[in-house]
BAGU-51191 format. One line per field, with one value per atom (N, C-alpha, C): atom name; x, y, z; residue in three letters; residue number from 1. Coordinates in steps of 0.2 Angstrom, whole numbers, plus 5000, padded with zeros to 4 digits. Example, Ala and Ser with C-alpha at 12.3 -4.5 7.8 and 13.67 -1.06 7.14 Angstrom:
# BAGU-51191
at N_CA_C_N_CA_C
X 5066_5062_5066_5064_5068_5064
Y 4972_4978_4984_4989_4995_5000
Z 5039_5039_5039_5035_5036_5039
aa Ala_Ala_Ala_Ser_Ser_Ser
i 1_1_1_2_2_2
***
This chain:
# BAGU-51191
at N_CA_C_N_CA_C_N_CA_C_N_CA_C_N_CA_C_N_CA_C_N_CA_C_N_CA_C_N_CA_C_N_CA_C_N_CA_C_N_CA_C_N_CA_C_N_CA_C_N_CA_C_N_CA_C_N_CA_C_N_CA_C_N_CA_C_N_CA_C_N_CA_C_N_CA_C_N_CA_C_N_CA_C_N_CA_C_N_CA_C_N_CA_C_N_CA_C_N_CA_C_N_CA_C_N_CA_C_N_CA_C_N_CA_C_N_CA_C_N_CA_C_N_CA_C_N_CA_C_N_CA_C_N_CA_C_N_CA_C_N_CA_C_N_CA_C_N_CA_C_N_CA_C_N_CA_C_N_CA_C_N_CA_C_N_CA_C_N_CA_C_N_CA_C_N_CA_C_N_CA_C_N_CA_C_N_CA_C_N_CA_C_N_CA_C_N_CA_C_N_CA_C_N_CA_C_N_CA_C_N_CA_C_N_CA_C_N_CA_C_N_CA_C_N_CA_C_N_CA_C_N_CA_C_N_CA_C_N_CA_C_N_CA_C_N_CA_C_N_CA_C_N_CA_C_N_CA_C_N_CA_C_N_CA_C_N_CA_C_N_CA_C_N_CA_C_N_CA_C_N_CA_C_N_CA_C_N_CA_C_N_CA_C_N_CA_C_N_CA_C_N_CA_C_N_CA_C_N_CA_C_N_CA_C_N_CA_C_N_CA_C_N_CA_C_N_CA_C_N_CA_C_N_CA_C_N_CA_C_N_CA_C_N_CA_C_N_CA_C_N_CA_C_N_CA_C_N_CA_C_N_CA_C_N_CA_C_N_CA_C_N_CA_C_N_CA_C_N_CA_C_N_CA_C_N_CA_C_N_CA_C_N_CA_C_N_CA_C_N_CA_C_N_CA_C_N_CA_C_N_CA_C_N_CA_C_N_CA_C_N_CA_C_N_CA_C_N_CA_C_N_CA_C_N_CA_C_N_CA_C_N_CA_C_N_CA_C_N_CA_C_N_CA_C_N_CA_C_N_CA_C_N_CA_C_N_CA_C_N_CA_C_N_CA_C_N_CA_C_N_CA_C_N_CA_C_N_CA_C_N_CA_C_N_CA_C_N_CA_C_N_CA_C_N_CA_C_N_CA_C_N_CA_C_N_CA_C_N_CA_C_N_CA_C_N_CA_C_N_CA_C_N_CA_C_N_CA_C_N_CA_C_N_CA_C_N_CA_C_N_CA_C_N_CA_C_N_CA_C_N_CA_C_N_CA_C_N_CA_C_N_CA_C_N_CA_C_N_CA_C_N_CA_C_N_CA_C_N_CA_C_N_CA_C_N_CA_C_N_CA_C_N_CA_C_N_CA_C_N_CA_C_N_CA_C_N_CA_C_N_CA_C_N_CA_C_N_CA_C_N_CA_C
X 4853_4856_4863_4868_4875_4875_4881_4882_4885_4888_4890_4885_4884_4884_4890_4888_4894_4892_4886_4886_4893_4897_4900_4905_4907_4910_4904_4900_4895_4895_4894_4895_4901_4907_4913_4911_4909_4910_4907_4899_4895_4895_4901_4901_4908_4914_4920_4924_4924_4926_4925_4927_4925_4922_4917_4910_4914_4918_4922_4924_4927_4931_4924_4921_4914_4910_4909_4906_4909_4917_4918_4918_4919_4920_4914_4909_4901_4899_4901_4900_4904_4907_4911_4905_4905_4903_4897_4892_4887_4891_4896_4900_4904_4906_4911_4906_4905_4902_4908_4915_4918_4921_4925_4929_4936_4937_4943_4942_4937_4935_4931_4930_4926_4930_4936_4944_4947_4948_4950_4948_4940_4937_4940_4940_4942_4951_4954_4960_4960_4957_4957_4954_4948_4945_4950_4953_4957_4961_4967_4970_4969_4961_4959_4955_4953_4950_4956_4962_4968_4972_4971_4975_4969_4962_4957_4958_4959_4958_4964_4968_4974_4973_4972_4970_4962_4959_4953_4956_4961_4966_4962_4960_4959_4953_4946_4940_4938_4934_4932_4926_4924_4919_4922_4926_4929_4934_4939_4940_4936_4930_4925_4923_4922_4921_4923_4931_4937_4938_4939_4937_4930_4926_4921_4923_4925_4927_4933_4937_4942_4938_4932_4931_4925_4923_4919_4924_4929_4934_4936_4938_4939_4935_4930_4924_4923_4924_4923_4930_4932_4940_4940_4936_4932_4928_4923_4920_4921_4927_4930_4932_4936_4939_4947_4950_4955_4961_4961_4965_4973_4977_4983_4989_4986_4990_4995_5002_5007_5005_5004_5005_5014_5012_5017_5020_5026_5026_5030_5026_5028_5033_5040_5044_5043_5044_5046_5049_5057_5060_5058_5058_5059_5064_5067_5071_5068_5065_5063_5058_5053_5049_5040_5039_5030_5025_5025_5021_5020_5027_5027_5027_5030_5027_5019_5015_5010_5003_5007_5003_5004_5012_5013_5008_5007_5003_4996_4994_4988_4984_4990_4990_4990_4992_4992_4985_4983_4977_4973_4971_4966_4965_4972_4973_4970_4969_4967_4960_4959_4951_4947_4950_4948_4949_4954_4952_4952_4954_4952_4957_4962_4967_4965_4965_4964_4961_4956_4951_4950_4951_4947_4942_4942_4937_4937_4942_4947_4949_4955_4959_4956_4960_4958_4961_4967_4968_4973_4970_4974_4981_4981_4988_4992_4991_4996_4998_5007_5005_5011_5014_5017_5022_5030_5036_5037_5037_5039_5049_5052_5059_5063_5059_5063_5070_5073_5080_5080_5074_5072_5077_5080_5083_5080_5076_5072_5068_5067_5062_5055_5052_5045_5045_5049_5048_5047_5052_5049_5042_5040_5035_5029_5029_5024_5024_5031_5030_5026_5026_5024_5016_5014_5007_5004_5007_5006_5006_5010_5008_5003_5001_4997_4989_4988_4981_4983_4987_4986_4986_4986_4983_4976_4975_4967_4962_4966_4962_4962_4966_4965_4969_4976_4983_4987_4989_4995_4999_5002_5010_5015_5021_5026_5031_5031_5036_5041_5048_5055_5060_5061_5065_5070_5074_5081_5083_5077_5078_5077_5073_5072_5078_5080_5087_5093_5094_5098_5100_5093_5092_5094_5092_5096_5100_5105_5113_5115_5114_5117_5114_5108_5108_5113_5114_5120_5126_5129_5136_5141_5146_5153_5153_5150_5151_5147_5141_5135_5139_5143_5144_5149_5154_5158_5154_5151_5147_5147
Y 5055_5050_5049_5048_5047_5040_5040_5033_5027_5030_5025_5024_5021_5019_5021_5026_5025_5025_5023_5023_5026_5020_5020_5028_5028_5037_5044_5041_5047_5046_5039_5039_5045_5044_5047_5053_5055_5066_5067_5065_5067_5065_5061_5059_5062_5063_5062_5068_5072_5076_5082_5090_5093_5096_5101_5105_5107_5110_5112_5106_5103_5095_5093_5089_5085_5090_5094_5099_5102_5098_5100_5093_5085_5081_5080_5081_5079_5081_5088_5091_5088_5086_5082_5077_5070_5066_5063_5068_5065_5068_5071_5072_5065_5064_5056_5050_5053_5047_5042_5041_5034_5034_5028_5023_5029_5031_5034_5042_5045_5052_5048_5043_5042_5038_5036_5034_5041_5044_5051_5054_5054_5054_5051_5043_5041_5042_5044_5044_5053_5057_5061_5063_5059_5057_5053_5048_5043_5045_5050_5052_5059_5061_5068_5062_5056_5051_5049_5047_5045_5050_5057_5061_5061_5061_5061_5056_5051_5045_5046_5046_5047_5053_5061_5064_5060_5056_5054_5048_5048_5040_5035_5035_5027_5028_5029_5029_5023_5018_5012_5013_5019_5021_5022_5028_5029_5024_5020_5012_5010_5008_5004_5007_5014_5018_5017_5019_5018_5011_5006_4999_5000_5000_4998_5005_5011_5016_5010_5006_5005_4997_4993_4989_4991_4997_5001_5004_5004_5006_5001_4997_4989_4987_4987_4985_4986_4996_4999_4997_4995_4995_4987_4981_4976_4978_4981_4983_4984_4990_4993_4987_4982_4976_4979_4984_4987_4989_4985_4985_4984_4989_4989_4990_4990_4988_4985_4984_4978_4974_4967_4962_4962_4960_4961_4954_4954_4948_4952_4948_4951_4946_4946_4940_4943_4938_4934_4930_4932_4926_4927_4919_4915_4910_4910_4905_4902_4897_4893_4896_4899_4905_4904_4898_4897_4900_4899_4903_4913_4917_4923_4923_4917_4917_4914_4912_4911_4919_4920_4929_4933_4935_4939_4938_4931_4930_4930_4929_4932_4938_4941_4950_4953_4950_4951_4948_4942_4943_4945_4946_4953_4958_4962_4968_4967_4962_4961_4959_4956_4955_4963_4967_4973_4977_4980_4984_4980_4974_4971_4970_4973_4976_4970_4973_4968_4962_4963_4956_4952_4946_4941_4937_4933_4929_4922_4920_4915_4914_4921_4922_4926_4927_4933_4940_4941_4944_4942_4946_4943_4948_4953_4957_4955_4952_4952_4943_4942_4932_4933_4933_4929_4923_4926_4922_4921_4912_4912_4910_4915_4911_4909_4902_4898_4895_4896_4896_4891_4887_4885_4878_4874_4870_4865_4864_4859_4857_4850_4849_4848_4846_4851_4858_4861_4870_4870_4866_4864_4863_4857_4855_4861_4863_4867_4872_4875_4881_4879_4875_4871_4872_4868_4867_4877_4880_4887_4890_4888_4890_4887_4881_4877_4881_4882_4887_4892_4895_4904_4903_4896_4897_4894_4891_4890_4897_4901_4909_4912_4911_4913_4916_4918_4923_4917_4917_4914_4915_4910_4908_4904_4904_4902_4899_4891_4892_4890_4895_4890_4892_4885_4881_4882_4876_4874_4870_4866_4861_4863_4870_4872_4879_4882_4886_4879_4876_4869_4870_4867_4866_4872_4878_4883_4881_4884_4885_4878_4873_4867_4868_4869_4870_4877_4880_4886_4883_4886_4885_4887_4884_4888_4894_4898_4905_4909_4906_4909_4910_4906_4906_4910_4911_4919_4924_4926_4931_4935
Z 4940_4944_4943_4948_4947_4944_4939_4937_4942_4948_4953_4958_4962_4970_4974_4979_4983_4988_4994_4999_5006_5004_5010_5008_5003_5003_5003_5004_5005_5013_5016_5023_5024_5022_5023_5023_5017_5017_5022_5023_5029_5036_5038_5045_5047_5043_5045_5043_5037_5033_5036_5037_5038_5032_5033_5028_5022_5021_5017_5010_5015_5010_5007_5012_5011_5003_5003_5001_4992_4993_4987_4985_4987_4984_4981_4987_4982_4978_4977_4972_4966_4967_4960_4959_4962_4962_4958_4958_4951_4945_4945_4936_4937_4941_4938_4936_4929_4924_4921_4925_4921_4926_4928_4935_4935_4931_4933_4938_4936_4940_4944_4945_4952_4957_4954_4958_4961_4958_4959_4965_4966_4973_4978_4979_4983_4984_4977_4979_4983_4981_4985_4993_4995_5000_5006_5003_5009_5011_5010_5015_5019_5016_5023_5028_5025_5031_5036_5032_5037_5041_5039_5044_5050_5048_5055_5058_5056_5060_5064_5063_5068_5073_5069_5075_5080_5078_5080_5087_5086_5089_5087_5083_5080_5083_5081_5083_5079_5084_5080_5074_5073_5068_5065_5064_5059_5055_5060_5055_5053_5055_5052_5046_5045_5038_5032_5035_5032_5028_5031_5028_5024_5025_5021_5013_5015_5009_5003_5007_5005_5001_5002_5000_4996_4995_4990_4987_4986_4981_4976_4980_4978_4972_4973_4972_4963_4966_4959_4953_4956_4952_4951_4952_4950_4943_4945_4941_4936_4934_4929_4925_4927_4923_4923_4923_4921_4925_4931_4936_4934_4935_4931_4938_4941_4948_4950_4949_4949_4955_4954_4958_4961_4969_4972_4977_4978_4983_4990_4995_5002_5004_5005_5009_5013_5018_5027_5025_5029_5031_5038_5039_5045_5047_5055_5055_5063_5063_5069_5074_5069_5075_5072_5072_5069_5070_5078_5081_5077_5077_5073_5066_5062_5056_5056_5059_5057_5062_5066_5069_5063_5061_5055_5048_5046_5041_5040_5050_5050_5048_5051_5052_5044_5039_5035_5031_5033_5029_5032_5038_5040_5038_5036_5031_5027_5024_5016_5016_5021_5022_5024_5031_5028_5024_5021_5014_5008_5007_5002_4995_4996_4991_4986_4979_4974_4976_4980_4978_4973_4974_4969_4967_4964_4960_4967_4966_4971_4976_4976_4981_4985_4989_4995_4990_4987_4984_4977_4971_4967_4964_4969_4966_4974_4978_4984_4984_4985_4988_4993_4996_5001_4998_4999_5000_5006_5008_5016_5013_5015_5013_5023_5021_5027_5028_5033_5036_5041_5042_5049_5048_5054_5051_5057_5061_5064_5061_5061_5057_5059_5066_5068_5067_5066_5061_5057_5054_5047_5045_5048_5048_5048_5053_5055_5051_5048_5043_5038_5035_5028_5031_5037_5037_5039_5041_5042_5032_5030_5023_5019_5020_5016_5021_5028_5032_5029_5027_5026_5017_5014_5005_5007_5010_5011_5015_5016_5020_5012_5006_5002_4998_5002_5000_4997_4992_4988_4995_4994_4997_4994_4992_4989_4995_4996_5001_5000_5001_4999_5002_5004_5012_5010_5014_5014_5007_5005_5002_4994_4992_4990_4987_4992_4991_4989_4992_4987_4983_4980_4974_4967_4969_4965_4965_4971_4972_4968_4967_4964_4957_4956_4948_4947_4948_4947_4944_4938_4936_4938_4936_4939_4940_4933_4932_4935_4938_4939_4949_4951_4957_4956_4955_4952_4954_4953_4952_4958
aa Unk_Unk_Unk_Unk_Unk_Unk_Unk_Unk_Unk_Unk_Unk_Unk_Unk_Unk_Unk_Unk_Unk_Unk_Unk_Unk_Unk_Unk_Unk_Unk_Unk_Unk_Unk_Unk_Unk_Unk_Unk_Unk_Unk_Unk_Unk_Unk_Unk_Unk_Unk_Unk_Unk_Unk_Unk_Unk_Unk_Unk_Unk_Unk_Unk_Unk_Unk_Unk_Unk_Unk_Unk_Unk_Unk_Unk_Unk_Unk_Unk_Unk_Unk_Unk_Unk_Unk_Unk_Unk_Unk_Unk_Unk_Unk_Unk_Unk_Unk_Unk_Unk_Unk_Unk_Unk_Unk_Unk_Unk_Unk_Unk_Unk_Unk_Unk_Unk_Unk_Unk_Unk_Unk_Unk_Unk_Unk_Unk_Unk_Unk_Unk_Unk_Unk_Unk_Unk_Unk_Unk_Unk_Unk_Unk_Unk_Unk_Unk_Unk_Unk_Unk_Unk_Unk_Unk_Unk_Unk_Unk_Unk_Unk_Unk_Unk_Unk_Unk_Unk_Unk_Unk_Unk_Unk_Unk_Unk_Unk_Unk_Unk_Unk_Unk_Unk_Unk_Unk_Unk_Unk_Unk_Unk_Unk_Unk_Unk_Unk_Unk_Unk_Unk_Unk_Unk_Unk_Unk_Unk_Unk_Unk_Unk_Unk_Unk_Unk_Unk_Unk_Unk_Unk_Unk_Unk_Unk_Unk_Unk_Unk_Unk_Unk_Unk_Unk_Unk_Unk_Unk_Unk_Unk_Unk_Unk_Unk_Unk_Unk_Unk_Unk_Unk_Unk_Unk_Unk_Unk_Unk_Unk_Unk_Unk_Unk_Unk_Unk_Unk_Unk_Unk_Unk_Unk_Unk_Unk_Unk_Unk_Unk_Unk_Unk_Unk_Unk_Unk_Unk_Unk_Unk_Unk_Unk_Unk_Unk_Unk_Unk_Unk_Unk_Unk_Unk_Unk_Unk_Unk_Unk_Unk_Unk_Unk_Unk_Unk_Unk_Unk_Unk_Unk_Unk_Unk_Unk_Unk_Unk_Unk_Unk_Unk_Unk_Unk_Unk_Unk_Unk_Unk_Unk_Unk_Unk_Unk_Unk_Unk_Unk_Unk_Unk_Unk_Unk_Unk_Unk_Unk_Unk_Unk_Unk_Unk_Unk_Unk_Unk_Unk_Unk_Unk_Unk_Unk_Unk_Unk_Unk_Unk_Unk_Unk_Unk_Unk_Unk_Unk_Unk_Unk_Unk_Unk_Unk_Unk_Unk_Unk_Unk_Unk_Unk_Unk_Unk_Unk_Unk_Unk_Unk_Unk_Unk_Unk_Unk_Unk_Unk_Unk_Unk_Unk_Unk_Unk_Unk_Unk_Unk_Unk_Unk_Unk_Unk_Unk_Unk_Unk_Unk_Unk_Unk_Unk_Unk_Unk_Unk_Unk_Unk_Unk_Unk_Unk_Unk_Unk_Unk_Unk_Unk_Unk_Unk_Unk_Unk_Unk_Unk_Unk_Unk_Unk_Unk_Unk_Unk_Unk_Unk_Unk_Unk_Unk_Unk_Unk_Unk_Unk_Unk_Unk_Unk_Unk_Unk_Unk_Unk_Unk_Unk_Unk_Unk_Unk_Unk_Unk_Unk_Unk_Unk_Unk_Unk_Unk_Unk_Unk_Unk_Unk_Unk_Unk_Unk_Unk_Unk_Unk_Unk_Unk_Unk_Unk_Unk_Unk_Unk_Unk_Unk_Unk_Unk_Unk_Unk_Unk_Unk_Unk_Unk_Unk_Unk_Unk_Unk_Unk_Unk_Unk_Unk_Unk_Unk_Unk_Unk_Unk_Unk_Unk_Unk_Unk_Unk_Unk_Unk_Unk_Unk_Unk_Unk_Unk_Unk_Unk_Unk_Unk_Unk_Unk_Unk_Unk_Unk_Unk_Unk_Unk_Unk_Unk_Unk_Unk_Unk_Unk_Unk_Unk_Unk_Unk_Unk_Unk_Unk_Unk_Unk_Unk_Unk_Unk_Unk_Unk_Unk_Unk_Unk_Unk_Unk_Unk_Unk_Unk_Unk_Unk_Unk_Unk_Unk_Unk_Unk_Unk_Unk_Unk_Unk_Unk_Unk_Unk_Unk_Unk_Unk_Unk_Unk_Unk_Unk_Unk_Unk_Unk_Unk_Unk_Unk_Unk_Unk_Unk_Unk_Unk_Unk_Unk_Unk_Unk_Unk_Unk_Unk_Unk_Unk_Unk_Unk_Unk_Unk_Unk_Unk_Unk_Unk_Unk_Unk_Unk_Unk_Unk_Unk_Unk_Unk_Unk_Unk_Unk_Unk_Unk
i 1_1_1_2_2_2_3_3_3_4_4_4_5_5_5_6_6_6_7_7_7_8_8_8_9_9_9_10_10_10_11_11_11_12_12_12_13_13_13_14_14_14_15_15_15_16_16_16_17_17_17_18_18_18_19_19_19_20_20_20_21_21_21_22_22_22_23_23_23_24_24_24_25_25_25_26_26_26_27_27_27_28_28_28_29_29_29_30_30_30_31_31_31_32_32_32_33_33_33_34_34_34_35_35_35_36_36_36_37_37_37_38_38_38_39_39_39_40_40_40_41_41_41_42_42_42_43_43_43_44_44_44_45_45_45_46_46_46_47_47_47_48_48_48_49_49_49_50_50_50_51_51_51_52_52_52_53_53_53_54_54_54_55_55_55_56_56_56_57_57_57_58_58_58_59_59_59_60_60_60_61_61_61_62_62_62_63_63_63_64_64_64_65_65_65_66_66_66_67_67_67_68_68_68_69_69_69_70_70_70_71_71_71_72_72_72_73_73_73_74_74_74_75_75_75_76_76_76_77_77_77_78_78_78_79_79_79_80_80_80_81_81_81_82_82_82_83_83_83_84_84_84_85_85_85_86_86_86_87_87_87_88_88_88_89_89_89_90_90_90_91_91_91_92_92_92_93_93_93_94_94_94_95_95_95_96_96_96_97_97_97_98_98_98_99_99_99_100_100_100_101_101_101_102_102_102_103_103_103_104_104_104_105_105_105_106_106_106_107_107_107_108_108_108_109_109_109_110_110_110_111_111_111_112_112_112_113_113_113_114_114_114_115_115_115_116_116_116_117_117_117_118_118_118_119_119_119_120_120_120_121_121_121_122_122_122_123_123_123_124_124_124_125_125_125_126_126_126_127_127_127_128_128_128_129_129_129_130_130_130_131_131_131_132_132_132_133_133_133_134_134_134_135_135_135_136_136_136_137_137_137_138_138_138_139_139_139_140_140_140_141_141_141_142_142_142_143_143_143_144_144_144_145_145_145_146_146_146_147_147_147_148_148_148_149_149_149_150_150_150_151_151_151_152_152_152_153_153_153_154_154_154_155_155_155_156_156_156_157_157_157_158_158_158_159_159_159_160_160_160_161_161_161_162_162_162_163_163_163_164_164_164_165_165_165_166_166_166_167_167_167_168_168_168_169_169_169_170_170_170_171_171_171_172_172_172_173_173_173_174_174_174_175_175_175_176_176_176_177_177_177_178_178_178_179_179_179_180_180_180_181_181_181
***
């Protein structure tokens, strides 16, 4: 019996993969007795799934695969404990435009709601957070960005927001010398 579960990559060899590929991944598959050759699989499986999906033109099954392969990846790389992945931050700057910083912010936790990248405990993800660096100088934009950041940390992604009032504040703590520069 393999040491893993993998459902949704075994969906993958035999729905999506041609006979060749499929047929040499499984063949691996009951030898990957530890998180790292059973990563391996999936690092080499996702991108013969991504060049079909595109010849495929975006088949709603096969994204649907896709996502679930990528949230059974996830999963196993939970499991391990030893996710060594840098934590990243995504900026957006915004200047006066709520309604597209808060579509954009959407759009990104979708992302992360299907494939899952770094899932949490807590968060929606714990290697991904969101810099909003606002330029907006109305202050119902204002407004509204802050309440767009404060919905998109209760979806679950970290957000850092830092405004006008915020950029100030460095540049005034800054020294002589540090303004030189």
């Amino acid at each position: 019996m393999p040491a893993f579960t993998c459902p949704a990559l075994e969906r993958c060899l035999q729905l999506h993969l041609d006979a060749g590929d499929a047929a040499a991944i499984s063949m691996q598959l009951p030898l990957a007795n530890d998180p790292d050759k059973l990563l391996a699989l999936y690092d080499h499986t996702i991108p013969l799934l991504e060049a079909g999906l595109w010849k495929s033109a975006l088949n709603p099954a096969l994204v649907k695969d896709l996502h679930a392969l990528f949230a059974e990846m996830e999963g196993h790389i939970a499991a391990a404990g030893n996710d060594r992945r840098h934590h990243f931050w995504v900026v957006v700057p915004v200047a006066d435009r709520p309604q597209q910083l808060r579509a954009c912010l959407l759009s990104l936790v979708g992302m992360l709601q299907a494939f899952q990248y770094g899932r949490g405990k807590v968060a929606l993800s714990e290697k991904i957070g969101v810099v909003i660096a606002d330029d907006t100088r109305a202050v119902e934009h204002v407004t509204e960005n802050r309440a767009i950041a404060a919905e998109i940390e209760q979806l679950g992604l970290p957000v850092k927001y830092f405004g006008l009032q915020e950029q100030q504040a460095i540049v005034a703590a800054l020294t002589e010398d540090d303004r030189q520069v």
